[in-house]
N, C-alpha and C positions, 0 to 999 in steps of 0.2 A: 504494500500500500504506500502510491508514494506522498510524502505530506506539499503542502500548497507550497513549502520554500523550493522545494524538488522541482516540480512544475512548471516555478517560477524561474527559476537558472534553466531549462529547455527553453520557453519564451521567449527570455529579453535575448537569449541567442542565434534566436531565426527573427535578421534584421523585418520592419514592415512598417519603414516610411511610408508617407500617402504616395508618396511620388513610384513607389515600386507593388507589383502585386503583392497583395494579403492571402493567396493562397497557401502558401506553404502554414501560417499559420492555421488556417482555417483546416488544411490537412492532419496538422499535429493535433489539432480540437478531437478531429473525426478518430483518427486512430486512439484512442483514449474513450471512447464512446461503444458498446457492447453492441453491437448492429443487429443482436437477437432480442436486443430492448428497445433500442434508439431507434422512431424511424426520423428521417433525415431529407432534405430537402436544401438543395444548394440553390442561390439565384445568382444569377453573373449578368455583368455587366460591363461593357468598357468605356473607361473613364475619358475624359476631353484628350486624353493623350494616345490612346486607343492602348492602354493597358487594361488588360483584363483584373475586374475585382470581383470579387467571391462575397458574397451574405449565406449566413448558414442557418435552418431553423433544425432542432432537432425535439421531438417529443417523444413520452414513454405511451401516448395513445392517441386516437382519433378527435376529432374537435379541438373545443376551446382548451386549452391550460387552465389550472385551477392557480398556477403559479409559473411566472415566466422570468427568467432571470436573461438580462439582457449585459452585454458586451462589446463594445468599439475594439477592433482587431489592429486598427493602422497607430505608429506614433507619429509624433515631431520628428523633424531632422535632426542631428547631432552631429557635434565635431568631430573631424574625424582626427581628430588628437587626441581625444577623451577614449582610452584603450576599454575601459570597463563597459562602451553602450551597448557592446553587442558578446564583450565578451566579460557577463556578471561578475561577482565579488560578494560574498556577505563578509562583513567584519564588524566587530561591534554591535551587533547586535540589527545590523540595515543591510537591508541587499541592495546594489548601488546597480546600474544598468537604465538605459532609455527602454520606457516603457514601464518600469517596476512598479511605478507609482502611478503612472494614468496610459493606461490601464489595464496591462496586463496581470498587476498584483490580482484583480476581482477576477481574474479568467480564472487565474490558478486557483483560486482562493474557491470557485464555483466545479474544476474539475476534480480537485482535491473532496469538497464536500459531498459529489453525487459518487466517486470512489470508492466511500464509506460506506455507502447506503445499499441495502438489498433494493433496487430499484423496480424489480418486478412487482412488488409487494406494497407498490405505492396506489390507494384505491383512485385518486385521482392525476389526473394527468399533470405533468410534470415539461416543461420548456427550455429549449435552450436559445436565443438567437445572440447570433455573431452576428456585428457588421463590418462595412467597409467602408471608410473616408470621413468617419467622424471629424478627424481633425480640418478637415479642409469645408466644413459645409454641413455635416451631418448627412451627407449623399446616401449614405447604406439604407439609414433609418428613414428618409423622403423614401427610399424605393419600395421598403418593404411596408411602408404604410400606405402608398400607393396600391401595392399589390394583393392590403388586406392578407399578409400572406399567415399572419397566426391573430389569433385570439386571445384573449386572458381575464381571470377574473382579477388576480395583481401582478403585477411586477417590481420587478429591482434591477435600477439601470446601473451600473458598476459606473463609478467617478469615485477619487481619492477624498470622502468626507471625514476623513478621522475615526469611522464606525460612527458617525452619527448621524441617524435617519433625517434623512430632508425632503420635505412637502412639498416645497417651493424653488423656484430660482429663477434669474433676470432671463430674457431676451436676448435679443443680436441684432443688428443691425449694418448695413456696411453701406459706404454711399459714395462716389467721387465728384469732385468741384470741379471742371475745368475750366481754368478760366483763360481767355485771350486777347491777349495784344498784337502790335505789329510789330516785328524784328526792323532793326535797322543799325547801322553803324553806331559802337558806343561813341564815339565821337562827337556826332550829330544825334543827343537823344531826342530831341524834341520831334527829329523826323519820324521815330517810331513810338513806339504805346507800350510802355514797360507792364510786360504780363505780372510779371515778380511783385511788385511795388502794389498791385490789384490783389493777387493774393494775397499780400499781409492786411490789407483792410480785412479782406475778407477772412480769414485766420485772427483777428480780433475780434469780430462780428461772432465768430464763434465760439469764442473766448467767454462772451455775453449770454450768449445761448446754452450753455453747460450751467454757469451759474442762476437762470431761469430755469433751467429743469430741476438745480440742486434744491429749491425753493420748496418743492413736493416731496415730502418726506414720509416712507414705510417703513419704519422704526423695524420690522423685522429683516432688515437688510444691512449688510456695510458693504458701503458706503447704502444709505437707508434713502436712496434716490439712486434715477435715472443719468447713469455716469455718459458723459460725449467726453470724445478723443479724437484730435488730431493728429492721426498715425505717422503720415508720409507729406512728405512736400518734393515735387520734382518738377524741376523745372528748367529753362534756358539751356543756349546750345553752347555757347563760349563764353570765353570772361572779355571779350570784347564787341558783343553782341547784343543790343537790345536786345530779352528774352519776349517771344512772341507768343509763349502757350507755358502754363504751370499748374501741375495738376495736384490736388487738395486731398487726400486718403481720411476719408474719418467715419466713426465708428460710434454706435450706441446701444448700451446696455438697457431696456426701459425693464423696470418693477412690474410685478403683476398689478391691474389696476390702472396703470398708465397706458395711456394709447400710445403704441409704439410708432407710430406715422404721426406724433406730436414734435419731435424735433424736427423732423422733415419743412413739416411746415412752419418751422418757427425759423429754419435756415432758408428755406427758401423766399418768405418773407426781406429779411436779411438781406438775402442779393440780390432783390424785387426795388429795395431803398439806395443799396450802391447805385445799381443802373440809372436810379433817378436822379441822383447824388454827381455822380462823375460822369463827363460826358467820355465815352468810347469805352467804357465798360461793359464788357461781358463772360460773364458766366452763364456754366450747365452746370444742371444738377443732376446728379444719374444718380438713383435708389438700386444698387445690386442685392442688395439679400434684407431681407426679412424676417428674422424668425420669432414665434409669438413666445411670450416668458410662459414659465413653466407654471400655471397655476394647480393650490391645492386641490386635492381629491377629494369627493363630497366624502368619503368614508374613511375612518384612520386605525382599520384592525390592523393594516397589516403594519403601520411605521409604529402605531403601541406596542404589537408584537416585537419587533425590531429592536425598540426602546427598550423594553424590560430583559431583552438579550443581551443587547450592547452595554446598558445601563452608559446612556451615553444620550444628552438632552435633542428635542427634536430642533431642525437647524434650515439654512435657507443658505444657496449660491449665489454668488453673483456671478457664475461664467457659465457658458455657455454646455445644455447636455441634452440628449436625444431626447428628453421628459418628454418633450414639448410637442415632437410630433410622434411621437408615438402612445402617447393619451388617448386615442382615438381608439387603440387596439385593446384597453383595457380597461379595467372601473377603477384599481385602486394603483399610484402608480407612486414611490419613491427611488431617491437615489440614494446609494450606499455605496461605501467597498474604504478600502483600507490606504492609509497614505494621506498627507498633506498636499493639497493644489499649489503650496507655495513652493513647495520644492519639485514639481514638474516641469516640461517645457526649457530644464536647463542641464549644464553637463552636473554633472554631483547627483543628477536625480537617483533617489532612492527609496523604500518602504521599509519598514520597522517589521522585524521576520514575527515579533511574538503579533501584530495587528495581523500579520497576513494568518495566524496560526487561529486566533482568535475569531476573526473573520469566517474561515472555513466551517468554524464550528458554530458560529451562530445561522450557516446560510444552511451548516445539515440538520440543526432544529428546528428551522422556519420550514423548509421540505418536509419533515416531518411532521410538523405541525401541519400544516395547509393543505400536503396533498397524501396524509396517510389516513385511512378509516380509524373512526375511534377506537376501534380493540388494537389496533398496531402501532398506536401515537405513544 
């Protein structure tokens, strides 16, 4: 029987940036899976790069899940100077590796717990899904909630919450500014329309609009409001060229409750008053992603259950997790799994082996609990 730290050293060692396929993990899932219990169901798709990505659903019966336990299979990128991302470490009590902590630790942590278990002997049905391209989008979980491809009465989406059940959590959003001027000789600036010089208006303007959102406040969040971010700025062709185009990257987290197409229109507003403001300014506004915040579940047996497991207070994200669209496939829906978000997404990323230990064993009493008949619980 191998334990979830076991599992977890296989993992973070079959690389699975978004940028490359998630097969191979999704392989390693499968073989690990009893195929006279599991039945299984792959959905594939190729990504904007015509890489093939793999989604996996696996159950122990027919229909809905009585309990689905859900999993993002891709990481972040990593330096390739950082020797541990691919090839793990535990020391001190952390297993250090990309991915250990969002979120491969919950995979292990999920094949380690069904491991234990006489699975045949489970009277209600039992779920598995993997997906693919969480990091980039949440692409796996848009498709498999497209394609309605499983059912549940609860689920648990694995993210690094500490063991602490979460109901809630923000939005997404992502939007680009472009804004334009005319190039001309830095020489003769007047002959051209400094793009650059339009963007910082408008990169203060936004400055104003963050702090307008900060104004609305849901005390169950930190930052306990709708955070905007000016991600990127890129702009001009030479350092002796009026810049004639500079493009804006920003970004916003909205709380549940708040209308996420509220900054939109509070920026768009914004460049609505430049344009009026300064003559030969122009901006666009381009809205690329959307995703709605994670709102709580009318029902809370299964994050109390959780709760009295972990003995760990119920909690709320501010970043971004498949909750949101995957809500739709199920009634009661939290996030859990082991590991801090503040230490993901960089090199040193790592998981605490006794969370990952602990975790396992609270996800084989919750299966027990949920999806076994009461003489077998």
């Amino acid at each position: 029987m191998k334990s979830a730290v076991n599992y977890l050293l296989d993992l973070v060692a079959i690389p699975s940036v978004s940028s490359m396929s998630n097969r191979p993990v999704i392989e390693y899932a499968l073989g690990q899976l009893d195929p006279s219990v599991w039945r299984t169901k792959v959905y594939p798709y190729r990504d904007e790069a015509g890489l093939e990505k793999v989604n996996l659903v696996a159950a122990t019966g027919a229909g809905a899940a009585e309990l689905l336990l859900v999993c993002h299979t891709d990481t972040v990128p990593f330096d390739p100077a950082w020797p541990e991302a691919v090839h793990p470490q535990v020391r001190n009590g952390k297993l250090y590796g990309r991915g250990s902590c969002d979120v491969k630790g919950y995979l292990a942590c999920v094949l380690a717990a069904v491991s234990e278990l006489n699975v045949r002997r489970l009277s209600k049905p039992l779920a598995i899904l993997l997906t693919a391209d969480e990091e980039i989008g949440c692409v796996g979980a848009k498709y498999i909630a497209g394609k309605n491809a499983i059912r549940s009465r609860y689920a648990i989406i694995g993210e690094p919450t500490g063991l602490h059940p979460v109901r809630a959590g923000k939005g997404y959003a992502l939007a680009e500014i472009v804004v334009r001027g005319r190039e001309g000789h830095s020489a003769f600036p007047a002959r051209g329309h400094s793009a650059i010089y339009d963007a910082a208006r408008v990169v203060t303007r936004l400055e104003q609009v963050a702090k307008k959102l900060a104004a609305r406040k849901n005390a169950d969040f930190d930052p306990p409001y709708t955070t905007l971010n000016v991600g990127l700025i890129r702009g001009g062709t030479a350092k002796n060229i009026v810049p004639g185009e500079c493009r804006i990257t920003v970004e916003w987290r909205p709380v549940p409750g708040d209308d996420p197409l509220r900054p939109a229109v509070l920026i768009q507003e914004e460049l609505a008053r430049l344009t009026r403001r300064y003559p030969g300014f122009q901006a666009q506004f381009d809205l690329q992603r959307l995703d709605p915040a994670f709102d709580p579940s009318p029902t809370d047996a299964l994050s109390a259950l959780v709760q009295s497991l972990a003995r760990r207070s119920l909690a709320t994200v501010s970043f971004g997790t498949e909750a949101a669209h995957l809500r739709s496939l199920t009634t009661e829906t939290i996030v859990f799994g082991p590991g801090n978000m503040e230490t993901a997404h960089k090199t040193g990323e790592f998981v605490p082996t006794a969370e990952l230990n602990n975790c396992a064993a609270i996800l084989k009493t919750v299966i027990e609990k949920m999806c076994a008949s009461h003489h077998n619980a």
